[in-house]
N, C-alpha and C positions, 0 to 999 in steps of 0.2 A: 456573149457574142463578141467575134472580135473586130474592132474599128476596122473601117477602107484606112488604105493607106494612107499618109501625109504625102501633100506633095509640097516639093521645093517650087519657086519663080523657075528657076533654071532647071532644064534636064537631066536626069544622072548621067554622067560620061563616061564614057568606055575608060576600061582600068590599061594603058599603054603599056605600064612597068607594075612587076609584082613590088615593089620596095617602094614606101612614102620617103622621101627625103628628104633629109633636115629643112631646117626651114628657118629657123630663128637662132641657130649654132655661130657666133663673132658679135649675136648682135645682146639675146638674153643671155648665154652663155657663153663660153670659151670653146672656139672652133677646135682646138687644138688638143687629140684625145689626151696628153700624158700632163697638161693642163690641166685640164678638164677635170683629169680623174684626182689631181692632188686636189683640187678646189673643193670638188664635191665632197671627200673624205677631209677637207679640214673642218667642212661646215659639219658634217656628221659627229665627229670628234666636239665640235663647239654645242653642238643641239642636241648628244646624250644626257640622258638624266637619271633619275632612280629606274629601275628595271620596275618593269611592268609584272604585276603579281598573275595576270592573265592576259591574252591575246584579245585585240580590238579584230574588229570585224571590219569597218569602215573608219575613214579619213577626212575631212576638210583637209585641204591646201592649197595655198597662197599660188600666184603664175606668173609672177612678176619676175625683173632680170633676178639675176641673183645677188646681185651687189645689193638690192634693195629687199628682198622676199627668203632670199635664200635659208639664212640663218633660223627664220619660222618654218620654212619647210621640213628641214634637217631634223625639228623636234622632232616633227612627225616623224619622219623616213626612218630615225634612230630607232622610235618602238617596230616600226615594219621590219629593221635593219635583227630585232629580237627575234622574229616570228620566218627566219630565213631557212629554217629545215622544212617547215610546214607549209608555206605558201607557195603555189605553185601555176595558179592564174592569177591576174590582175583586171578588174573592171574599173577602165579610168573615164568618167563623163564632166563634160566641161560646156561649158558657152560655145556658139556658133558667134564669133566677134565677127568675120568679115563676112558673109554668104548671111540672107535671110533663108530661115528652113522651119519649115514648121514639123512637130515631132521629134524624130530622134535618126540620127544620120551616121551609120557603122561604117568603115570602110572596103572597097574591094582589095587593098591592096594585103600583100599576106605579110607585110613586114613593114616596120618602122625602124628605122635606120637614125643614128648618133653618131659622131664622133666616136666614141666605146662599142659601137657594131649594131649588127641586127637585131630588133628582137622579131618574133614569131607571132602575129595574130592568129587569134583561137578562132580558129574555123569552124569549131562546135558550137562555141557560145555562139558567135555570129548569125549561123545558120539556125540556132534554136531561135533566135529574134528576127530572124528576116519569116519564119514561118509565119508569126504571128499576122503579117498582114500591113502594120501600120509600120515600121520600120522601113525609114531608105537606105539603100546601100546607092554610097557615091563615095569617088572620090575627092571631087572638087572644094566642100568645104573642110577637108582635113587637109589640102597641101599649100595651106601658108596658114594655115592657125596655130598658135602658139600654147594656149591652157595646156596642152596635152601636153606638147613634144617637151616643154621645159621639165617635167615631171619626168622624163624617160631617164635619165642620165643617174638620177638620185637612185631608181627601181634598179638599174643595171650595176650598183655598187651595193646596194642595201639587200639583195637576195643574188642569187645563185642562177639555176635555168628557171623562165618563166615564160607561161603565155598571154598576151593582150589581145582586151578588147577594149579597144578608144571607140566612144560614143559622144558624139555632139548633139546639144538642145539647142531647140531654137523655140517658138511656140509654141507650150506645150503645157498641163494641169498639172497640178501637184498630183492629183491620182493618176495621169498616166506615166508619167515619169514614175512614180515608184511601181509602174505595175512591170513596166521594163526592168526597173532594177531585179522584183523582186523575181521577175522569171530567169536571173545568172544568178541571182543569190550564192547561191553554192554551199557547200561543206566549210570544213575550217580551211580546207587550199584553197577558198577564192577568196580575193582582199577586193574591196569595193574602196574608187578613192574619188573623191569628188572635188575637182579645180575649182579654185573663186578665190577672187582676190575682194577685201571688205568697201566701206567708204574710198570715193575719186575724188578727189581735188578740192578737197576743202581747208581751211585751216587746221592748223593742228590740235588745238581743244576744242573746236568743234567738231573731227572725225574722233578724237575720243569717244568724247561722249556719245556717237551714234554706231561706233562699233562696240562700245558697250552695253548699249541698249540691242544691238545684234548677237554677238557675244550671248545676252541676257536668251534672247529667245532661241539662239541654238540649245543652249545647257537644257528649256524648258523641251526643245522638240516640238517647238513652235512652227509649223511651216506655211509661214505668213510675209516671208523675207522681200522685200520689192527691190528693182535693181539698183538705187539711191541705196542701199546697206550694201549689197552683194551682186556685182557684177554675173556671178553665178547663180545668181539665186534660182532659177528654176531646177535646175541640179540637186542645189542643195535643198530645196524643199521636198522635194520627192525623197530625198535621201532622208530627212526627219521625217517624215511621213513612213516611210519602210521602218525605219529605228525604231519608234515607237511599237507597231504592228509586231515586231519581233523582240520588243522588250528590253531592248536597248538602253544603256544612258549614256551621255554626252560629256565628256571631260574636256577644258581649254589644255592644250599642251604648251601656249605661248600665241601673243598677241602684243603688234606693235604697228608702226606706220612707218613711211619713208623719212617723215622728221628725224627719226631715233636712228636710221639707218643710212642714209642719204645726207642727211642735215641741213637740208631747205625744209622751213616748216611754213611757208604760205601757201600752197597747194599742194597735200599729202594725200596719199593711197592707203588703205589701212591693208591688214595684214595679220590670219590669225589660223593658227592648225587648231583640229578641235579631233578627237579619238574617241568613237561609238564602240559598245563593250556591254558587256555582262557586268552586274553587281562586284565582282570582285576583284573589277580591274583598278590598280591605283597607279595615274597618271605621274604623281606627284609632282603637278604642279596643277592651277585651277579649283575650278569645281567642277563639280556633278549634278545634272540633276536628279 
């Protein structure tokens, strides 16, 4: 049976413009597309590694500026940047930071808009999750939230044409978040990525050691993560929780904090890409579990 719907505090509101517009473009990133675009491909170029012996299916990644997250992103993006003939949706879900929502919050609008252009939301996926019942469609808590939109810019150099669907969490179970995920799941053309930034503001060996011990239970497919590890974590639990169900394992591609990137280490954010996969994929860097 399927749940009533979530409702938000707030109303969903009428969709004015079919285009989401930037929103964190001069401030996480570089407003400036020819900027923009040499930045993103230098970090690509820095966050290549051994080639991937098989295609991941799903992502962690970091959503912080770039000057601070970037170069952990890029690991990721680089394997996605491998998988560029083949992928041709993208399911990106992330934290609801400014709007409280309980559930899971698609947008009405049909495009998300960079500095590098349009992309095209999947009006199929969308509608196969708004069937369900419990899904809102609004566009209020995507048009100044940032998990997402910092991710778009990387997607727009690391493949070719693609379709989004940006989904926001807000209150919500580990079993119902992965029951959303697993109904876009998709073929090998859909890449599922999942926004979270690790450890907020703590010293520097002391977010070590607790994005280590996060780190420890992503690899295990643990989805037990509280928001003290993972600003995302209700994301990413539903998304180990799917992994698992689908037999999944979990490789670190890179892990670090603002100390190592920023160089203030009294109050550090951590920071860590992680690639879900088949037995035969090798990350080559981390582990597995």
């Amino acid at each position: 049976m399927k749940r009533r719907p979530d409702e938000l505090i707030m109303r969903p509101i009428s969709n004015e413009t079919s285009v989401r517009r930037p929103a964190v473009a001069g401030l996480f990133y570089p407003a400036e597309a020819t900027e923009l675009r040499a930045f993103v491909s230098e970090l690509l170029r820095q966050g290549s590694g051994p080639a991937a012996l098989a295609p991941a299916k799903a992502f962690i990644v970091p959503h912080a500026g770039y000057v601070y997250s970037g170069i952990i992103a890029a690991s990721a993006y680089a394997h996605v940047a491998a998988q560029r003939g083949t992928v041709r949706r993208i399911v990106l879900v992330g934290p609801s930071h400014r709007t409280y929502l309980r559930g899971a919050c698609a947008p009405g609008a049909d495009a998300f808009e960079t500095p590098l252009g349009e992309i095209p939301v999947d009006r199929e996926l969308r509608q196969t999750l708004l069937r369900r019942g419990d899904v809102l469609q609004s566009d209020q808590p995507h048009a100044t939230e940032h998990c997402l939109e910092v991710q778009l810019p990387f997607l727009q150099l690391a493949l070719s044409r693609f379709t989004l669907l940006p989904l926001l969490f807000g209150d919500a179970s580990v079993e119902y978040v992965a029951s959303v995920l697993e109904e876009v799941w998709g073929e090998r053309d859909t890449l599922i990525l999942a926004s979270s930034d690790l450890s907020h503001y703590r010293a520097y060996k002391a977010a070590e050691q607790i994005d280590a011990a996060t780190s420890a239970a992503i690899l295990a497919l643990e989805p037990t993560l509280g928001s003290d590890q993972a600003c995302g974590a209700v994301a990413v639990n539903g998304l180990l929780r799917a992994a698992m169900r689908r037999g999944l394992q979990a490789t670190e591609l890179a892990r670090c904090n603002s100390g190592d990137t920023a160089g203030d280490r009294t109050r550090v954010v951590g920071y860590g890409a992680f690639a879900f996969h088949h037995a035969s994929f090798d990350g080559g860097k981390g582990g597995s579990a």
